[in-house]
C-alpha positions as CSV (number, residue, x, y, z in Angstrom):
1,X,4.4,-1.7,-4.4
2,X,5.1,1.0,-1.6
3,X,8.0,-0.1,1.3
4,X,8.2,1.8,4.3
5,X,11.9,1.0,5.6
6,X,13.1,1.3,9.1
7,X,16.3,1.9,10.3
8,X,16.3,0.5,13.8
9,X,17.4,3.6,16.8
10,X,19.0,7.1,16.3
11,X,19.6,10.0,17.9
12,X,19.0,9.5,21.7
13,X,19.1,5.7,21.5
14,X,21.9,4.3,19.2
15,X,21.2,0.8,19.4
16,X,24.0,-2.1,20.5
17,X,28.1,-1.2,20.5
18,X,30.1,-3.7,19.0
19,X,33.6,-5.0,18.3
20,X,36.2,-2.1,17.4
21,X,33.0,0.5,18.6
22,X,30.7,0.2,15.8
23,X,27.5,1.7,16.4
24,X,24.5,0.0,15.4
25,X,22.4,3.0,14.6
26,X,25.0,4.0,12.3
27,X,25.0,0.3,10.6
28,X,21.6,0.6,10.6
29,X,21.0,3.4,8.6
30,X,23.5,2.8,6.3
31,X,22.4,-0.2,5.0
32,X,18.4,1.0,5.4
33,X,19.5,4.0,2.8
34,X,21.3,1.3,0.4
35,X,18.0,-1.0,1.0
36,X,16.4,2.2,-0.7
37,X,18.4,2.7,-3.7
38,X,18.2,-0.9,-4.9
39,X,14.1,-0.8,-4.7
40,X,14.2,2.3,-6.3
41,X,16.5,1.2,-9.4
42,X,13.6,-1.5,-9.7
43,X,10.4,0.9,-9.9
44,X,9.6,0.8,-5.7
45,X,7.7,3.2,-3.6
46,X,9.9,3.6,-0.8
47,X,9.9,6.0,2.3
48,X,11.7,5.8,5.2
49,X,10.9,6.6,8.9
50,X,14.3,8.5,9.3
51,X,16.5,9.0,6.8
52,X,19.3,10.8,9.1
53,X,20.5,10.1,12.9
54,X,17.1,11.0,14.7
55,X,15.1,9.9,17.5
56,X,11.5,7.8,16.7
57,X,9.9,6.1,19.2
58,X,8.7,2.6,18.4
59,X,5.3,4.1,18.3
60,X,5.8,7.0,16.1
61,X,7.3,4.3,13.6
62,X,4.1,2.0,13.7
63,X,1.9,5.1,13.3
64,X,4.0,6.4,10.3
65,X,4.2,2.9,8.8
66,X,0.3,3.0,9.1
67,X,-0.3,6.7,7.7
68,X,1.6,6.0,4.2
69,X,-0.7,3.3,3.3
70,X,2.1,1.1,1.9
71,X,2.5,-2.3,1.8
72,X,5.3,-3.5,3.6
73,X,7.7,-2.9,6.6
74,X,10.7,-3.7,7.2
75,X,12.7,-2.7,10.2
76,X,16.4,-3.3,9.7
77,X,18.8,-3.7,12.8
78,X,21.9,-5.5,13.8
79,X,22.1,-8.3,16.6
80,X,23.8,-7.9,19.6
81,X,24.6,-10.9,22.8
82,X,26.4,-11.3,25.7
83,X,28.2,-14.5,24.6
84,X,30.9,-13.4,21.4
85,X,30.8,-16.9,20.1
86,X,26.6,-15.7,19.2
87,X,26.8,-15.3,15.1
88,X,24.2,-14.9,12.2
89,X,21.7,-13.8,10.4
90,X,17.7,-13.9,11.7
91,X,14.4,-12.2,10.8
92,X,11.8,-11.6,13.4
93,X,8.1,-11.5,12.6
94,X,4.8,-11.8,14.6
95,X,2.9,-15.3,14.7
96,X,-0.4,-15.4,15.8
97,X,0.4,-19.2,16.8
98,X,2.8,-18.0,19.6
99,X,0.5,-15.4,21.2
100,X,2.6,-13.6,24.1
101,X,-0.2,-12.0,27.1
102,X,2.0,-9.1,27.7
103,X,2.8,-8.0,24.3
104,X,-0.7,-8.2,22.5
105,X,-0.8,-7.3,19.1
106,X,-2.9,-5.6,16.5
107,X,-5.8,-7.0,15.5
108,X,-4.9,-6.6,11.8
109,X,-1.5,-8.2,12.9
110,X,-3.2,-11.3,14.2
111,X,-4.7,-11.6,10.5
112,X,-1.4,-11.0,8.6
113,X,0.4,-14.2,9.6
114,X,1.3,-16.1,6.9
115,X,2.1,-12.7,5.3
116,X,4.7,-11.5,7.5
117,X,6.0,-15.4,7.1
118,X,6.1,-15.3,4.0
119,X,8.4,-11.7,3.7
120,X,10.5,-12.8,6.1
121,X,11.4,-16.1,4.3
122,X,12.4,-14.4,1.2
123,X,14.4,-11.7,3.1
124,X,16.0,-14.0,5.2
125,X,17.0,-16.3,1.7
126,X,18.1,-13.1,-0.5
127,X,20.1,-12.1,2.5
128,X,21.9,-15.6,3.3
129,X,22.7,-15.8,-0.1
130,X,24.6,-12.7,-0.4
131,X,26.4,-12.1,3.4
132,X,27.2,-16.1,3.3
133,X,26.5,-15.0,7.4
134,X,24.9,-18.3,9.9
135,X,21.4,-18.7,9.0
136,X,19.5,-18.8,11.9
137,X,16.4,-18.9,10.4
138,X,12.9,-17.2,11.2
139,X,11.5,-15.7,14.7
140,X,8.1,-15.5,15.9
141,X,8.4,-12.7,17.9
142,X,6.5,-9.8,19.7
143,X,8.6,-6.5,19.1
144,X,6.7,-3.6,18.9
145,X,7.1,-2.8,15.3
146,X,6.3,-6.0,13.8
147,X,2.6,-6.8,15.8
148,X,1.4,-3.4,15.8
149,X,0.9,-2.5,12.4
150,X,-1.5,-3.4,10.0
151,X,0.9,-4.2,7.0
152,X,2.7,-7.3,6.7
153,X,5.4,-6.4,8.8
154,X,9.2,-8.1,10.4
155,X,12.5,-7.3,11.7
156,X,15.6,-7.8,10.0
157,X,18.5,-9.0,12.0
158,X,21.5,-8.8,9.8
159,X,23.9,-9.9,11.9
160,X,26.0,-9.8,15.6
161,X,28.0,-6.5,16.2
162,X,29.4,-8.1,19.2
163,X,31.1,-11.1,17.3
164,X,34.2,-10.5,15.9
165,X,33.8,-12.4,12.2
166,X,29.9,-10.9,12.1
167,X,31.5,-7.3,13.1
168,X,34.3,-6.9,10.4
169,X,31.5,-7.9,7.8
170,X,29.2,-5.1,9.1
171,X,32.3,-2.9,9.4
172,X,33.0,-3.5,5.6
173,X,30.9,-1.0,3.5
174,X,31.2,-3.8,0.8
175,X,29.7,-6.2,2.6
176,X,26.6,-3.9,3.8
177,X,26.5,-3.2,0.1
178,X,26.0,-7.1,-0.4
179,X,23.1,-7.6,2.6
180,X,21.3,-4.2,1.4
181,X,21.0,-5.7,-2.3
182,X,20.3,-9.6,-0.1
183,X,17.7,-7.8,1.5
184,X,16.4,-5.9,-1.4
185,X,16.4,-9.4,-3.7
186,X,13.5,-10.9,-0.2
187,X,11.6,-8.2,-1.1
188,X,11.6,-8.5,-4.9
189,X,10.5,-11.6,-4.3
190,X,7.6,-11.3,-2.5
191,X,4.8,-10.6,-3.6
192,X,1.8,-8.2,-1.3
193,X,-1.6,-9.8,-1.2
194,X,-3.6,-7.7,-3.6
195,X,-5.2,-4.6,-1.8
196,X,-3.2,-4.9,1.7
197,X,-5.4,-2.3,3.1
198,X,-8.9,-5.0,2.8
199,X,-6.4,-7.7,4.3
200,X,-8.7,-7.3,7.6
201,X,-11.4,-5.5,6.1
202,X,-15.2,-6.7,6.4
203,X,-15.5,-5.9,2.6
204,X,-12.6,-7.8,0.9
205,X,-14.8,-10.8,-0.3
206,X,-17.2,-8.5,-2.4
207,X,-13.8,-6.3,-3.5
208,X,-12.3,-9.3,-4.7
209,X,-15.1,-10.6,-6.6
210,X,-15.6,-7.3,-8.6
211,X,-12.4,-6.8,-9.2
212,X,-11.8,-10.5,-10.8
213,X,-14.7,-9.3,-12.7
214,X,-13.0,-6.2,-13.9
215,X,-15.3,-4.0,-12.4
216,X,-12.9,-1.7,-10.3
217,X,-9.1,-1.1,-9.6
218,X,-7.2,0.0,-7.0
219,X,-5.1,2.9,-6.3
220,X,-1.5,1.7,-6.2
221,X,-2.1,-1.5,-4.3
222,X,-4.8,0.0,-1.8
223,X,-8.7,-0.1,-2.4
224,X,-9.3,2.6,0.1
225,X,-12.5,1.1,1.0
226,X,-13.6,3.4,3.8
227,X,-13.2,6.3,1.6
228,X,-16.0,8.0,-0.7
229,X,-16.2,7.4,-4.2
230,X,-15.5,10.6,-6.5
231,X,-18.1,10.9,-9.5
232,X,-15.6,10.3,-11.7
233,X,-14.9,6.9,-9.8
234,X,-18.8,5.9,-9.9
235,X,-19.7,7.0,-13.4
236,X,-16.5,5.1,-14.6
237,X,-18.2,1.8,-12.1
238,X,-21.3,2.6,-14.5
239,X,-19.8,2.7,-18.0
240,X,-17.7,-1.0,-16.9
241,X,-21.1,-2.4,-16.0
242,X,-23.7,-0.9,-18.7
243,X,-20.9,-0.5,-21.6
244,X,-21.8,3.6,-22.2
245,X,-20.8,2.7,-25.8
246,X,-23.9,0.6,-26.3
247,X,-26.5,2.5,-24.8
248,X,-29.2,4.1,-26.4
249,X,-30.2,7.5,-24.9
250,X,-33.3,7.3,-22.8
251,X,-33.7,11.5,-23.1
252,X,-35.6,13.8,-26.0
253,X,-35.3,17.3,-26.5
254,X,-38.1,18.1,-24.7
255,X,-37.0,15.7,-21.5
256,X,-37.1,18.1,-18.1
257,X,-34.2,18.5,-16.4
258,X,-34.4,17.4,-12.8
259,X,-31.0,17.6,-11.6
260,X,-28.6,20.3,-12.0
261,X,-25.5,17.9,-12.8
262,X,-27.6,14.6,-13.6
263,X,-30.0,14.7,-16.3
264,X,-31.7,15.4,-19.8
265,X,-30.6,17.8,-21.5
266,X,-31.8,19.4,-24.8
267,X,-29.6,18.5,-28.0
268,X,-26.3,16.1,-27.4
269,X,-23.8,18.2,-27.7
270,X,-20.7,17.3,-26.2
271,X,-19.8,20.0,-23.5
272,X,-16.5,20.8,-22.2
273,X,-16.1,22.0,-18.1
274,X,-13.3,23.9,-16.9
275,X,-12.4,21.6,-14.2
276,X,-12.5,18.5,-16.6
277,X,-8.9,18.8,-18.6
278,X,-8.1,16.5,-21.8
279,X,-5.2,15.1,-19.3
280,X,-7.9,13.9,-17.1
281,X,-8.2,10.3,-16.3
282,X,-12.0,10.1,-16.4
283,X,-12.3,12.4,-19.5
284,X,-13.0,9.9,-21.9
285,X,-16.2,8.0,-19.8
286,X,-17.6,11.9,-19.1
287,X,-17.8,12.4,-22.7
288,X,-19.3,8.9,-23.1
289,X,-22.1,10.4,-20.3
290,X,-22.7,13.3,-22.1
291,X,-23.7,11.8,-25.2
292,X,-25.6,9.9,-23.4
293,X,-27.1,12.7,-21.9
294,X,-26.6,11.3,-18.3
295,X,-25.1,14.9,-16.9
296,X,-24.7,18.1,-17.6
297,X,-22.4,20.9,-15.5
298,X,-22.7,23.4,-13.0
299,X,-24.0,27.0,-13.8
300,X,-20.2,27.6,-13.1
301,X,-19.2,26.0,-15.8
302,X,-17.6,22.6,-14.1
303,X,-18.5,19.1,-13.5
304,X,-16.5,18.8,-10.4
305,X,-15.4,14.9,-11.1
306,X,-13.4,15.0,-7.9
307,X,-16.2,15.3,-5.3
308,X,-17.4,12.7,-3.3
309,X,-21.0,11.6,-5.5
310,X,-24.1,11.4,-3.0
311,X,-26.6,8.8,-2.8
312,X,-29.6,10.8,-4.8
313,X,-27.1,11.3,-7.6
314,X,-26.0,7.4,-7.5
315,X,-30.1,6.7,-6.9
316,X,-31.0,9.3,-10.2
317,X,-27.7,7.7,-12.7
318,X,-28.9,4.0,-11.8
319,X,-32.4,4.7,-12.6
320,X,-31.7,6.2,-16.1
321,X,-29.3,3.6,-17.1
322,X,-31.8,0.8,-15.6
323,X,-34.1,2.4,-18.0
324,X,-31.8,2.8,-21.0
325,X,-30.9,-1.4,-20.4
326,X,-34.8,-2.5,-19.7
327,X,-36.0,-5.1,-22.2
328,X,-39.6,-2.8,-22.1
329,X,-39.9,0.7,-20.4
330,X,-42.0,0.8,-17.2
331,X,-45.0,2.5,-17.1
């Protein structure tokens, strides 16, 4: 899984000042950066939205939270309150149940409920059972970065720089050591819907069902459904469906060729394209094809696998593999 982590302030605006002048920007991105390591020593994705003591607005955090197709966010902060006696840990995330007019959220976010629960639960529990801080439990709540995204998304609260027992602990590079790998544990044990990026998508029923079916995979955790398929992607859709390895070819030597990638080609002859590598990922299903005499190549010499495959090609591969899997040909 990919985590986009969030440091809460830098640069301009530090954050909250507490006991003894501890910054909370600095606390912050301390612990963010330790947050890192640990989901990287266990095979993560992780990127952060600043790595050093830098400005982001809330909305340049959303937006690059949303460009790295991940799937989570978590912004981590320290608390701060005008009474010293306030103490503890909390996670805030959005809840579509507590609606606020002023602060409306996204309309993925609306969707991604019992998501955002759900990582916040397990962040606040790894996190409480390391810092041993006051548990005071889960927030619905409408900051920025947790209802504007389309991710399941919440806000860490670690603990109270303005308390003097929550401060030393947040003082204590030990003890940051201890939430980071708390927080780090939450998100280990959650687990992302498959294909976050259909969460809201009109498609996901259909995605689903093909995919239980073994039909297609993702990329990473992502579906990309908006995106064009490559020909590589839709001829490897074609061999899971028809089984290449089955198939009897439909073409003769003396077929005519009516497409100039697509089509019959005289003898069956496995050809090789400069653009199609061994290392390939689709090498083995293009050689499949070209027994089968579904393709050929360019006069170039390629096969281009990485383009985007147009709807005459899709049209002219389904009808010859209709035909190669009809009971009787037509007439």
């Amino acid at each position: 899984y990919k985590v986009v982590l969030d440091a809460g302030h830098g640069g301009s605006d530090p954050g909250a000042t507490g006991v003894g002048g501890l910054r909370e920007t600095d606390v912050n991105l301390d612990i963010t950066r330790k947050v890192r390591q640990a989901l990287l020593d266990r095979g993560y994705e992780v990127v952060m939205t600043r790595n050093t003591d830098t400005f982001l607005s809330l909305a340049q955090r959303v937006e690059f939270a949303n460009e790295q197709q991940a799937d989570l966010f978590v912004s981590i902060h320290a608390n701060a309150h005008s009474s010293t006696k306030a103490n503890g840990t909390m996670v805030l995330y959005y809840d579509s149940a507590y609606p606020q007019e002023d602060y409306p959220a996204s309309s993925a976010m609306t969707q991604l409920t019992p998501y955002s629960k759900d990582l916040a639960q397990r962040v606040q529990d790894g996190l409480l059972a390391q810092s041993g801080t006051k548990d005071l439990g889960l927030t619905p709540s409408a900051v920025y970065v947790a209802r504007m995204g389309t991710i399941p998304s919440i806000l860490v609260e670690t603990a109270f720089l303005t308390n003097n027992g929550d401060a030393a602990l947040l003082a204590s590079d030990g003890m940051r050591s201890k939430m980071a790998i708390g927080i780090a544990n939450g998100i280990s044990a959650y687990e992302p819907p498959l294909f976050t990026d259909t969460l809201v998508h009109w498609s996901r029923p259909a995605v689903l069902r093909i995919k239980n079916k073994g039909i297609i995979e993702g990329v990473g955790n992502n579906y990309e459904p908006d995106r064009a398929l490559t020909r590589a992607e839709f001829l490897t859709l074609m061999d899971r469906v028809f089984n290449f390895d089955k198939l009897p070819s439909v073409c003769t030597s003396n077929a005519s060729v009516t497409s100039n990638v697509y089509g019959c080609a005289a003898g069956t002859a496995t050809k090789s394209y400069a653009d199609l590598p061994a290392t390939h990922w689709a090498n083995a299903v293009f050689t499949k094809a070209g027994k089968l005499n579904l393709l050929q190549g360019y006069a170039d010499g390629t096969i281009r696998p990485n383009r985007a495959i147009t709807r005459g090609e899709v049209a002219y591969l389904f009808n010859q593999l209709l035909q190669m899997t009809s009971p009787s040909k037509p007439s």
